[in-house]
N, C-alpha and C positions, 0 to 999 in steps of 0.2 A: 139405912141407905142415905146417900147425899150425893148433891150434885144433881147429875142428868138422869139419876137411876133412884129418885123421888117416888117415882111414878109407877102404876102397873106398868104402862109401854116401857118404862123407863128398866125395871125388874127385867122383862122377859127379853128386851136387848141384852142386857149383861150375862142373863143365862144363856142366851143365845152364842154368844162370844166364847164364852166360856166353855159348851159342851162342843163346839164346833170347834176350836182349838184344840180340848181335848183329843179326840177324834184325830185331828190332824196330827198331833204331836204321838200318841199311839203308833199310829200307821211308820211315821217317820220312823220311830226307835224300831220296825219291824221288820224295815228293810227297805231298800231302793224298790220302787215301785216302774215295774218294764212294763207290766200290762197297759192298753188303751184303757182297759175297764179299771184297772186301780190308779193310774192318771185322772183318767175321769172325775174318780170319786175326790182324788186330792184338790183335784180342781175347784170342784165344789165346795168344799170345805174352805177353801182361802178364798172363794170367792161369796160365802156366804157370812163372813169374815169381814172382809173388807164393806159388806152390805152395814152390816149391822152397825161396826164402827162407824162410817163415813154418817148415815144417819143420825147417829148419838152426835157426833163432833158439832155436824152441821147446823144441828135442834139447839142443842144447847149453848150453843154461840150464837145459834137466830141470825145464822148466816144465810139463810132462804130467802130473809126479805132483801138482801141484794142479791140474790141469783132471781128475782122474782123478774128479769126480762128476760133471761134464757128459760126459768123455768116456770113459769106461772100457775100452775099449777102443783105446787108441794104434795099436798095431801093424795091427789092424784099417783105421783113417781113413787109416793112412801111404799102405796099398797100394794101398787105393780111389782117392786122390787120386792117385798114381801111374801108376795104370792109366787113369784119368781122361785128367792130359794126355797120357798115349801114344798116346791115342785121339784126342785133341782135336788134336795138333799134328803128328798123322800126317793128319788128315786137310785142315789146315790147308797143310802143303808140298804134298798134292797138289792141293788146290783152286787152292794161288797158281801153281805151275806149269803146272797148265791154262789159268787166267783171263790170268794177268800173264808169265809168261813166252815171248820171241820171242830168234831168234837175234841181235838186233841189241841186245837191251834187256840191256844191262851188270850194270847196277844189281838189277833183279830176277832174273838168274843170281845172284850173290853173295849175295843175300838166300835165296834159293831152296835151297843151297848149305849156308848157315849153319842153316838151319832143317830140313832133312835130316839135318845131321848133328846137331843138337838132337833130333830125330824118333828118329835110333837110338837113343841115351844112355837119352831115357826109354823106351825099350824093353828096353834091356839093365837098367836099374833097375826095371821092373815084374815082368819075370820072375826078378829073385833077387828082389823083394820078397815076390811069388807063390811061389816054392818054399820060403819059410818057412812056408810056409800057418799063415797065420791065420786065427784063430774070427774071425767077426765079421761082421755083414751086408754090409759091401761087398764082403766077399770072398769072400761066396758067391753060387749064383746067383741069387737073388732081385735083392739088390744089385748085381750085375753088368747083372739085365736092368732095374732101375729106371735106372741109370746110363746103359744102351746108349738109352734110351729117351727119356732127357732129350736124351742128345748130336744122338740123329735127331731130334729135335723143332726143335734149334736151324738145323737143317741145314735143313730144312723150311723154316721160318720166313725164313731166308735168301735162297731162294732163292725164295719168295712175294714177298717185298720186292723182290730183284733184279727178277724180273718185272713188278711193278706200276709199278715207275721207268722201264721200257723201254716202256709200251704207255699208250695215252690213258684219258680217263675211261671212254668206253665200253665201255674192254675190264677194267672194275671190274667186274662185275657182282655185287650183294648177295651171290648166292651162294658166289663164292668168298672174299669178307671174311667171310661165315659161317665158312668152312673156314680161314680164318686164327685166327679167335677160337677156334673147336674146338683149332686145333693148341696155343696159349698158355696155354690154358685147362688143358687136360691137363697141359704143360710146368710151370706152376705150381705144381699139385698134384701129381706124380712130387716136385717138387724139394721141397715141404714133406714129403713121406713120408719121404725120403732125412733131410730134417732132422731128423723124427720119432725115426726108429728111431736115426739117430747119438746125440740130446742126451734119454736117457729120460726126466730130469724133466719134460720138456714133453710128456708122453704122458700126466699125471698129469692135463694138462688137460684133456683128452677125458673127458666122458662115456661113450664106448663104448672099444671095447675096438680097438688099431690094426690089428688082425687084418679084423677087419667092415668098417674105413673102407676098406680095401684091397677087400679082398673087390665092394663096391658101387661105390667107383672104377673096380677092371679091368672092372668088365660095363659103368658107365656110358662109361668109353672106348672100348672097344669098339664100342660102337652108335652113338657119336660119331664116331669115326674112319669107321668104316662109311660115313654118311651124308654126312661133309665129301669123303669120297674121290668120293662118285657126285657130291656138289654140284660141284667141282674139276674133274671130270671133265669132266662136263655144260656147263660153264660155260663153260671152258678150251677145249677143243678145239674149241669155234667158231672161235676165232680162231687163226690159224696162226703168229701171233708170237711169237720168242723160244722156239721148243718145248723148249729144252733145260732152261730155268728148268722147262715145266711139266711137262717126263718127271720133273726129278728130286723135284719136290711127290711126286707122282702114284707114284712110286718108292718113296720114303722114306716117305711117311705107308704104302702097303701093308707094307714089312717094319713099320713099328710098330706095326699092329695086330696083326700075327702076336704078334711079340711084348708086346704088352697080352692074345692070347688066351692064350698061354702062362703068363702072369703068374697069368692069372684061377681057370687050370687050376689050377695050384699053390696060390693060396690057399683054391682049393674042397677041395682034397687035404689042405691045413693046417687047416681047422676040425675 
């Protein structure tokens, strides 16, 4: 090996690249991807992709120490984003092996395959990147459960859309595009917070202090969440179609509000 890929970290980035590109480029020759859930999973892949590269480029040009006023923390963003796709393409093999894979489908075994074995890698790389423990928001639990929070939101979101493609107009009802907007809406706001605390000078721009935005955010999710899970609920389970899209809405938005209470807790404990 030479270059940036010297190094264990340096090894399991290139493998990283490499099975998750595979993955990708499988899927591609396999066909246009309509599904929310095989989007999803493509998503993933390019976007665990673009993780892996941008870190290699960045490291080995030791271009960090001039981002070091937007981002002061390197070691910090490396492990967040790590743990990131460990989570995102862990949970991507097993969404495409439930949705896409059959004993006769070839192509999405190999795909299924390459993307497992991409799935351990970055798992084997988030946990040495975690037992160097690093200071830093995403690597603690704040940042862990804004992160956990985003990823359910997209999983959410998926799987609302899955649903709404499988059933008629009728089975739209307001109410649950209400609880789609609630889900996006939060999702948005977690992802600027996460932006917040990574890039500080942009915290400069707030007239208040990002301690209170959070603060007023987790209560206002909260009673968001609250209200889109009973509209979802209510709305939903009229119709008997597809329940598997609407268990796992109905699922996932309930652990996110747990963890938007938890969130809230902590930043009541932080003032």
């Amino acid at each position: 090996m030479c270059g940036p890929f010297k190094s264990l970290q340096g090894i399991l980035r290139l493998l990283e690249i490499i099975f998750s590109a595979l993955a990708l480029i499988v899927v591609i020759f396999r066909g246009k991807m309509t599904s929310p859930w095989g989007i999803w999973c493509e998503f993933v892949w390019v976007f665990c992709i673009a993780v892996a590269v941008t870190l290699t480029v960045v490291e080995s040009k030791s271009w960090q120490i001039l981002l070091a006023a937007f981002l002061p923390n390197w070691a910090d963003l490396t492990c967040g984003l790590t743990m990131l796709c460990a989570i995102m393409i862990s949970s991507a093999t097993v969404i495409f092996v439930f949705v896409f894979v059959c004993l006769t489908c070839f192509t999405s075994i190999i795909c299924a395959i390459f993307s497992l074995v991409a799935t351990v890698i970055f798992l084997v790389d988030a946990v040495m990147q975690k037992m160097k423990c690093p200071s830093g928001y995403l690597s603690n639990l704040r940042g862990i459960l804004r992160m956990t929070e985003a990823f359910l939101a997209c999983i959410i979101l998926s799987a609302a859309t899955n649903y709404f493609l499988g059933v008629d107009l009728q089975s739209r009802p307001v109410g649950m595009i209400l609880s789609i907007i609630v889900f996006a809406l939060c999702l948005l706001v977690t992802i600027i917070i996460i932006v917040l605390h990574l890039l500080k000078l942009l915290q400069c721009l707030l007239s208040f202090g990002l301690g209170i935005m959070e603060l007023v955010f987790n209560a206002v999710a909260v009673l968001s969440y609250l209200c889109a899970i009973i509209l979802w609920s209510v709305y939903g389970y009229r119709n008997h179609t597809n329940r598997k899209d609407l268990n796992t809405v109905t699922i996932g938005s309930i652990v996110n509000v747990v963890l938007y209470i938890v969130d809230l807790v902590l930043s009541i404990k932080a003032r």
